[in-house]
N, C-alpha and C positions, 0 to 999 in steps of 0.2 A: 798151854800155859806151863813156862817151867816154873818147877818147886823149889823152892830154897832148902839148902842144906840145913841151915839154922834157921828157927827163931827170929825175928825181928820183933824188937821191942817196941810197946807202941809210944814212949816215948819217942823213936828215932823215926817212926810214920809218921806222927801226926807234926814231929819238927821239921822233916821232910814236904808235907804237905801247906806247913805255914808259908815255909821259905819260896813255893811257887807259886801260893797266893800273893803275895807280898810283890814278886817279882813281877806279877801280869801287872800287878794296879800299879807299879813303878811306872812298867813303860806304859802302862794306859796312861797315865796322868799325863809323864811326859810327850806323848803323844799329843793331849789334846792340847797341852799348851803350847807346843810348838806351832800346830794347827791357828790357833788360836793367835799365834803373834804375826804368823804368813796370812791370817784373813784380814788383820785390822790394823798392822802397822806397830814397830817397836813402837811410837810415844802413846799411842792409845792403850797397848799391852800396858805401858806404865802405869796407866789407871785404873785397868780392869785387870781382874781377874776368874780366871773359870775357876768354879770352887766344886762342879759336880756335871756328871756327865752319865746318866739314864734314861733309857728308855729314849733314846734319841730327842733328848730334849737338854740343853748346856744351858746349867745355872748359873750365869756371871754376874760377880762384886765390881761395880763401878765406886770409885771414890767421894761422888758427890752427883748432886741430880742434873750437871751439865754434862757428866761424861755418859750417867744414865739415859737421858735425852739425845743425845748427838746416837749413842749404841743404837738407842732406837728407830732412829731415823734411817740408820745406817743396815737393818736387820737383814734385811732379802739380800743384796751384797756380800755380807760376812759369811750368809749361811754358804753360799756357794761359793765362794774363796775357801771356805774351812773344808767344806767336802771336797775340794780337790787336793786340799794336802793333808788330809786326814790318814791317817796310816791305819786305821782300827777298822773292824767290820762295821760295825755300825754308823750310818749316814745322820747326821744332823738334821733333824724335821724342824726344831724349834729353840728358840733362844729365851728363857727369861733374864730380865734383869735386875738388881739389887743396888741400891745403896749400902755401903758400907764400907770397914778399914781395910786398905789394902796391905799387905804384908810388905818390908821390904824385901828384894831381893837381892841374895849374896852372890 
């Protein structure tokens, strides 16, 4: 292990440590979204949304309970579309789903 000449403040450690936190869960996110648009198709992506991704199990916001249902219907297919374009170590086991607002996107 080399030794630093100086000092490092733990202001400029722990600034240093957010900013690679921050950077994993960027490209995690966008990873799973990307994932997530290659399993199920730009207009379905317009209605859903992946809002969490643990423990290999992807929480998605559907916009109303026909986009919830049709997801459903749809689940065994998306998982293994998404695990092939999933970029992250972890394999998708399971999908919940949700009604709720979808955010626009810019």
């Amino acid at each position: 292990m080399r030794r630093a000449d100086h000092p490092k403040h733990l202001e400029d450690i722990i600034g240093g440590l957010i900013h690679r936190w921050e950077k994993g869960g960027l490209r995690k996110g966008r990873n799973v979204r990307e994932a997530w648009t290659a399993a199920v198709g730009d207009r379905a992506a317009g209605h859903t949304r992946p809002v969490a991704f643990k423990k290999g199990v992807l929480v998605v916001v559907a916009e109303n309970s026909a986009w919830l249902y049709k997801m459903t219907m749809e689940k065994r297919d998306i998982t293994t579309k998404f695990n092939e374009n999933y970029k992250g170590r972890k394999k998708l086991t399971g999908i919940r789903f949700r009604v709720g607002e979808i955010e626009e996107r810019t």
